[in-house]
C-alpha positions in Angstrom: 35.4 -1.8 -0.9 33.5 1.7 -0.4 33.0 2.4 2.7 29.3 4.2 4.4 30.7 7.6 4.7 32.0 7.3 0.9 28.9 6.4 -0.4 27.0 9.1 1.8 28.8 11.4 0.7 28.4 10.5 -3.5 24.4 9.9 -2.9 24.1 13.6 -0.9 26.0 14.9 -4.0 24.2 13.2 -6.7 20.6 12.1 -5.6 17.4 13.9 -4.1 16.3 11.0 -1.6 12.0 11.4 -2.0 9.6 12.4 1.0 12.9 14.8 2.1 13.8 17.6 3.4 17.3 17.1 1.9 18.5 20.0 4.4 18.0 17.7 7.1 20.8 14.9 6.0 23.0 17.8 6.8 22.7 16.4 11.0 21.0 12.8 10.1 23.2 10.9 8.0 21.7 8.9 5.7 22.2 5.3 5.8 23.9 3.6 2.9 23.0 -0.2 2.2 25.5 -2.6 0.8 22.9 -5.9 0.6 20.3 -7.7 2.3 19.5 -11.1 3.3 16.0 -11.8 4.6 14.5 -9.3 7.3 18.0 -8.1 7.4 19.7 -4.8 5.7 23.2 -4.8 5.8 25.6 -1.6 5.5 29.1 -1.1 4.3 30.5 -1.6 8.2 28.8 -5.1 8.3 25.9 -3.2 10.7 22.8 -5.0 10.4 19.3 -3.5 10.8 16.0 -5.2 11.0 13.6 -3.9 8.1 10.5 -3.2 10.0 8.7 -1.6 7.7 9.2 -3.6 4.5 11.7 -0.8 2.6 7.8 1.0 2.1 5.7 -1.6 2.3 7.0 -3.9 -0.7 9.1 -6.8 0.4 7.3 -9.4 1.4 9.6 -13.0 1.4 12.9 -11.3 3.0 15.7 -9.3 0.7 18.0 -11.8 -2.0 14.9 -14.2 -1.9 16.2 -17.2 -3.3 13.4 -18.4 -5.5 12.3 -14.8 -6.6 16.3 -14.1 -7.4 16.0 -17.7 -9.7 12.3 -16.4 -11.6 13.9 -13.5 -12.4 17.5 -14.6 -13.4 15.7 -17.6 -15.9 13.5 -14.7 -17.4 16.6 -12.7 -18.2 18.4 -14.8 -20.6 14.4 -15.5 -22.1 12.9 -11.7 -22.4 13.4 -8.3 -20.1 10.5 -6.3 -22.2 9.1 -5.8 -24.5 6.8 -2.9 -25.7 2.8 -4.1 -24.8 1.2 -2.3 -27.5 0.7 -4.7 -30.2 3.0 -7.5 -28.5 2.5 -10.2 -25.5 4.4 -12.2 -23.5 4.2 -15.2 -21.3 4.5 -13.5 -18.2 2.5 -11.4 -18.1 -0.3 -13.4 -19.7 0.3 -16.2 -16.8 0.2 -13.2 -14.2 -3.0 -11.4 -15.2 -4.5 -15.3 -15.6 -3.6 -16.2 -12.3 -4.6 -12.3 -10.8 -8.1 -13.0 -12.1 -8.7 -16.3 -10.5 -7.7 -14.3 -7.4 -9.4 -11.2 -7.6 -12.9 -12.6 -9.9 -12.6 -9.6 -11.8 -11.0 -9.0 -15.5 -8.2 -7.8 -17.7 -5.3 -5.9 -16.3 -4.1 -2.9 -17.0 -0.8 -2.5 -15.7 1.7 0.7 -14.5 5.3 1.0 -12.5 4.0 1.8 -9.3 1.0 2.8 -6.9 -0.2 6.5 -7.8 0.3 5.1 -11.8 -2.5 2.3 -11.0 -4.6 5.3 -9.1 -4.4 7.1 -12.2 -5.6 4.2 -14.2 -8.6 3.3 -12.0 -9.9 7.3 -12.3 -9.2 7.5 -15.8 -10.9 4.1 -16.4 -14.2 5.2 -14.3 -14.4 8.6 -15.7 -13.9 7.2 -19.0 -16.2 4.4 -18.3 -19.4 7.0 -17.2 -18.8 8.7 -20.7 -18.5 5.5 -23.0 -21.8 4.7 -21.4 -23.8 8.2 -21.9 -23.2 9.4 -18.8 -20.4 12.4 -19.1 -21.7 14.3 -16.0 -20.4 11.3 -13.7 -17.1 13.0 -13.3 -16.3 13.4 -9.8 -14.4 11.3 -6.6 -15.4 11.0 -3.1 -12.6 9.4 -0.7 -11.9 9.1 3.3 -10.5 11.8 5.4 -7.0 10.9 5.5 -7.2 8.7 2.6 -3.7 8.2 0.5 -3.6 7.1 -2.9 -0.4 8.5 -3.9 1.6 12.0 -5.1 0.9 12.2 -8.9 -1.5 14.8 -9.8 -4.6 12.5 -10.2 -3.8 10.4 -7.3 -3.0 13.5 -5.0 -6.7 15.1 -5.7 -8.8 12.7 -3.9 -5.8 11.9 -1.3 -6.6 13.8 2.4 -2.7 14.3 3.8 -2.1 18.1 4.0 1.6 17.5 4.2 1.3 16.2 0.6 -1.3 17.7 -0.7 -1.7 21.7 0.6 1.0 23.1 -1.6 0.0 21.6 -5.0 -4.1 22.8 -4.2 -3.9 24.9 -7.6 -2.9 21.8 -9.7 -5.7 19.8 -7.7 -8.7 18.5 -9.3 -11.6 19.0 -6.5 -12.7 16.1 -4.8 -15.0 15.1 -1.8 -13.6 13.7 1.1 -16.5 11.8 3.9 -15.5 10.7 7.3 -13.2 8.1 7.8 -14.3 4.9 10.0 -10.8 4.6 11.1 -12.0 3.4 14.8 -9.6 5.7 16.7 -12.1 8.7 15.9 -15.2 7.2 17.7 -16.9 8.5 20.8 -16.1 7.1 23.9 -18.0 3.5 24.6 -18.5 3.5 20.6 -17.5 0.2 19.1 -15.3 0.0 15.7 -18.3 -1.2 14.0 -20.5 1.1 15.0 -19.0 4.0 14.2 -18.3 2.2 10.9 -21.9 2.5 10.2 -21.8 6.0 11.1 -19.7 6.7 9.0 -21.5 4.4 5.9 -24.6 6.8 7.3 -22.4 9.8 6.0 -21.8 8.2 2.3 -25.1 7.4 2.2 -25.9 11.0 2.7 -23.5 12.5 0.5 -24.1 9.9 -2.2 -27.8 10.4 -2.5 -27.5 14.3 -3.1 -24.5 13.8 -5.7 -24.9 10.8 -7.1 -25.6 11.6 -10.2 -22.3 13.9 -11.0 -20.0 11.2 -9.0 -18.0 8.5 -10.8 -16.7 6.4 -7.7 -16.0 6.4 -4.7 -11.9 5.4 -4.0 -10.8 3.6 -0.1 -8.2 2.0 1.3 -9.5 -1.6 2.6 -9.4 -1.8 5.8 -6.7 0.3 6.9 -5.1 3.7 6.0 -1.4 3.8 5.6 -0.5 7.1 5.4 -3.2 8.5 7.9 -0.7 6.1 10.8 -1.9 3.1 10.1 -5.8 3.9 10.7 -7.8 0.6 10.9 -11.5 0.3 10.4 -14.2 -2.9 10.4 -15.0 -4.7 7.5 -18.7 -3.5 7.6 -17.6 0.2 6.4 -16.9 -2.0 3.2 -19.8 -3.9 2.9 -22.2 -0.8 3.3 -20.1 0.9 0.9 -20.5 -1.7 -1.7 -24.1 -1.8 -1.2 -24.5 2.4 -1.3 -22.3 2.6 -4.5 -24.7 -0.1 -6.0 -27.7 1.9 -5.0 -26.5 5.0 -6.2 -25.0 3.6 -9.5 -20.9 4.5 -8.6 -17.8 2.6 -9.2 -16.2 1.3 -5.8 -12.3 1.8 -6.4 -11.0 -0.6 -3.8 -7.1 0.8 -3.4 -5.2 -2.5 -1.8 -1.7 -1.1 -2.9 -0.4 -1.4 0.5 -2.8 -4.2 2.0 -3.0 -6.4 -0.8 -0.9 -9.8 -1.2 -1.8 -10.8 2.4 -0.8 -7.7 4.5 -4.3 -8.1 5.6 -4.8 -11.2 6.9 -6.3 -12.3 3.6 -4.9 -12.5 0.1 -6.8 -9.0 -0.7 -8.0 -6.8 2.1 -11.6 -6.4 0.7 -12.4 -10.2 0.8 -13.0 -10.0 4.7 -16.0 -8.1 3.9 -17.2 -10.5 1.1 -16.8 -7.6 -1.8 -16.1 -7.1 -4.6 -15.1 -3.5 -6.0 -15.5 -2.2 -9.5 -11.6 -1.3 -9.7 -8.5 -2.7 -7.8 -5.6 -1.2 -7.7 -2.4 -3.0 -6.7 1.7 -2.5 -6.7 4.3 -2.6 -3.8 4.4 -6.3 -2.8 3.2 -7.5 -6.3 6.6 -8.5 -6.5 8.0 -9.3 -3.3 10.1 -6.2 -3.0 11.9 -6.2 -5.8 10.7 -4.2 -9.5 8.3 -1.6 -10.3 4.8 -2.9 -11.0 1.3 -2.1 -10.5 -2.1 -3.4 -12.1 -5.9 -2.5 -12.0 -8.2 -5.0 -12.1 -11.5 -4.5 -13.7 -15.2 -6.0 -14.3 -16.1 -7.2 -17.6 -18.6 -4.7 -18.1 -15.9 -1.8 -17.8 -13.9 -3.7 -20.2 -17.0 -4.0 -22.4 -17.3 -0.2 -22.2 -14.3 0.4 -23.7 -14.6 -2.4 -26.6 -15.4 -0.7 -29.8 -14.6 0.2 -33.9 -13.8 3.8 -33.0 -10.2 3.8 -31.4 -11.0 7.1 -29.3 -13.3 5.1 -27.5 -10.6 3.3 -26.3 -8.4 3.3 -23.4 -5.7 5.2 -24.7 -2.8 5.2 -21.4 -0.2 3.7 -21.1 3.7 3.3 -19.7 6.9 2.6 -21.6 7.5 -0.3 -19.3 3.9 -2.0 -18.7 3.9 -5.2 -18.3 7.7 -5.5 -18.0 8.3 -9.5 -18.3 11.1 -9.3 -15.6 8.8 -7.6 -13.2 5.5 -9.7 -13.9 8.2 -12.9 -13.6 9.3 -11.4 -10.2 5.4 -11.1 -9.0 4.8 -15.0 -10.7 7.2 -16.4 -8.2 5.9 -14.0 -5.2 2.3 -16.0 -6.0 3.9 -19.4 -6.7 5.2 -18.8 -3.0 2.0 -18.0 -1.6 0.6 -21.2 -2.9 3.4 -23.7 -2.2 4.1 -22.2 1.6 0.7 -22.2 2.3 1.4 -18.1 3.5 -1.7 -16.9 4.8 -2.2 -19.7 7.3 1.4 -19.1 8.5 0.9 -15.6 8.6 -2.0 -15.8 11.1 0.2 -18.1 13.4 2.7 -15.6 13.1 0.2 -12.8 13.5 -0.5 -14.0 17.0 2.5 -14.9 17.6 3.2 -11.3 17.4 0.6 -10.6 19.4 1.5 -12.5 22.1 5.3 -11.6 22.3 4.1 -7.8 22.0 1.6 -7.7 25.1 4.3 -6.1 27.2 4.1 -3.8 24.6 0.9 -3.0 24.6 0.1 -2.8 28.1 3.1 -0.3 28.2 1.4 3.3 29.5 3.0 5.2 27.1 1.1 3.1 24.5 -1.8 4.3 22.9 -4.3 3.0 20.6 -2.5 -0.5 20.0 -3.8 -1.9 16.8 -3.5 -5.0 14.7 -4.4 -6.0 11.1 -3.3 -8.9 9.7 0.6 -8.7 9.4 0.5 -4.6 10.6 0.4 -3.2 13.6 0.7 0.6 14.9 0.3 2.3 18.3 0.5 6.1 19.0 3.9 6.8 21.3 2.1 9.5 24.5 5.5 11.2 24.2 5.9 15.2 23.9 9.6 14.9 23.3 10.4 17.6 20.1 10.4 15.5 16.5 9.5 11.8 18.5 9.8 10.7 14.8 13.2 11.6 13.8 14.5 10.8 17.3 12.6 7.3 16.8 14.2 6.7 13.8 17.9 7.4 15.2 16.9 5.2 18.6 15.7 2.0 16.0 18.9 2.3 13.9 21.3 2.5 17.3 19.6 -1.0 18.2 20.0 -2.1 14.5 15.8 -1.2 13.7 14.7 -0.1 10.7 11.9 2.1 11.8 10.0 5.1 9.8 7.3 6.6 12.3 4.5 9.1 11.3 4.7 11.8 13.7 4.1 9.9 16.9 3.0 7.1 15.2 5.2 3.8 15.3 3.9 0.7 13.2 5.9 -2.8 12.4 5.1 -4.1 8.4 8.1 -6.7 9.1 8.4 -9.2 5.9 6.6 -12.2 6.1 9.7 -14.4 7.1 10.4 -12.8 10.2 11.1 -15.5 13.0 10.6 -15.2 16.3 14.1 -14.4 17.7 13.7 -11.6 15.2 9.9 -10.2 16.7 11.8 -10.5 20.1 14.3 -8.6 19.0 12.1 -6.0 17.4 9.7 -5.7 20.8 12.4 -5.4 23.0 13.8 -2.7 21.0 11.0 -0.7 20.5 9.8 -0.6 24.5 13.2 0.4 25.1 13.0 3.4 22.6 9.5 4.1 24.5 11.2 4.0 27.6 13.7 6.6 26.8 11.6 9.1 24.7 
């Protein structure tokens, strides 16, 4: 069998690893998997780490899930794809039925990952505006901080410098309006209240361009990439109700905080919403295939149905709709159902909660915060590259842990137990204790 170091050595030879410095792997080996089993990821050695973060955000029922591994195997010797245009399937007829029911909104458009979907919800609104006589409607407003992923489209109206300053000349313009991620309000200010600031700040913007702006694009409830900022539901409901106003498309981006990373089945529904556009990938299928959909109303649909074909929405992807995939994602919602998973995830959410006080209280703990199944905290250390030293702590305890600068944040799988939280707390407050 190939050992770590063999396999290191192959990948550093043959593959450029993404969101890398690749110059870096030359002092912080990268870590080879050989196979997984639940929250576990196992290496070549027979080392075990505890995926804390999901493998980015997407696994949701544990790695080698036995019932999505069945789905998918039963699809294979049935159909892996076929081309969308001009053909269906079963799949992924079943899967945009069932997405509907959820959601209340129509027909799916679907992509291979997160910044594809993006793409299709600003194509589809600027599109939309000119279908309908309105071709001046061609510009985005998002959050400070906001992330909505690295393709050109998605990077214009995403707020991470890191990402984003070195591509500027490629860059559509876009507006960016404060974020109500709670950690920036004034001192005594409560999460909603600032929340309404900020709505106060849309409202502004939107009333002096609302007539050149297509839609407004967030991230429900929290912000990923900006470390996990969380915000109150109310931001969401004003925003609905100022996009209404003002006659602009509400892109609701639940890529990372859909399929009950929230604390409900879609993030938005805790502020009784429901947007124009949503976008959705990562845990659509538990982890395991590129996939991502947009969800539409009927009256964007409607906009687009026509006898001229450039009317039309003329996008697409060689693998939309890819039967394995949408058969992976049928099994990840025939899970939810059958397990009852939201329920158990807020038992487990305060279960969490409750093993993690020590954490919490610990002074080098900032900004503790809790969503659903996430939860970050800002690390008060000043020790020289706290993330990269984090990381190589958590894999030393067997933690798979990815901070953002000095942010730390757990996005465990839903089947983690409680031997496993344990083991997770107690790992992290030691790393705390030693950086």
């Amino acid at each position: 069998m190939e050992t770590n170091q063999e396999l290191l050595s192959r990948s550093l030879s043959a593959v450029w690893h993404p969101c890398t410095q690749m110059k870096q792997h030359e002092t912080l080996p990268l870590v080879p998997m050989a196979r997984g089993e639940g929250v576990w990821l196992y290496d070549f050695d027979g080392k075990r780490y505890l995926d804390a973060v999901s493998s980015w955000w997407v696994n949701l029922f544990g790695h080698c899930n036995p019932r999505i591994n069945a789905a998918i195997k039963d699809q294979l010797d049935r159909l892996e794809h076929v081309m969308l245009a001009g053909f269906t399937h079963q799949p992924v007829v079943a899967l945009s039925e069932r997405l509907s029911r959820l959601s209340g909104l129509g027909h799916c458009f679907y992509g291979s990952d997160g910044a594809s979907a993006t793409e299709i919800a600003l194509k589809m609104s600027f599109h939309y505006w000119r279908n309908s006589g309105r071709p001046e409607k061609t510009r985005f407003v998002s959050l400070q901080n906001g992330y909505h992923g690295e393709t050109v489209g998605a990077l214009s109206v995403t707020d991470v410098a890191l990402f984003k300053d070195v591509y500027a000349p490629l860059l559509r313009a876009s507006t960016q309006v404060p974020t109500p991620d709670w950690r920036y309000a004034e001192a005594g200010e409560s999460a909603r209240d600032y929340a309404l600031r900020c709505a106060a700040a849309l409202r502004i913007h939107l009333e002096q361009h609302h007539a050149e702006t297509a839609a407004l694009i967030v991230e429900p409830l929290v912000q990923g990439a900006a470390g996990m900022g969380m915000y109150d539901a109310e931001y969401l409901r004003q925003a609905r109700a100022i996009c209404d106003e003002f006659n602009v498309h509400l892109i609701a981006d639940e890529i990372a905080v859909g399929f009950g990373r929230s604390g409900t089945f879609f993030a938005h529904q805790q502020a009784g919403i429901k947007p124009d556009f949503l976008c959705l990938s990562k845990g659509i299928t538990g982890g395991y295939l590129p996939l991502s959909v947009v969800l539409t109303t009927d009256m964007v649909y409607q906009a687009f149905y026509h006898d001229e074909t450039a009317r039309g929405f003329l996008h697409s992807h060689s693998y939309t709709g890819n039967a394995l995939a949408c058969r992976a994602a049928l099994a990840v919602l025939d899970i939810f159902e059958q397990d009852d998973v939201i329920a158990a995830n807020r038992d487990k959410t305060a279960l969490f909660n409750r093993i993690a006080a020590p954490l919490r209280a610990h002074p080098q703990v900032k900004n503790f915060r809790n969503t659903g199944m996430i939860w970050a905290f800002e690390a008060a250390s000043t020790v020289p590259g706290f993330a990269r030293r984090c990381f190589e702590e958590g894999l030393k305890r067997g933690l798979l842990l990815r901070p953002m600068g000095n942010t730390v944040y757990f996005m465990p799988p839903y089947v983690i137990n409680e031997q496993e939280i344990r083991l997770l707390v107690t790992g992290v407050l030691e790393i705390i204790e030693c950086l």
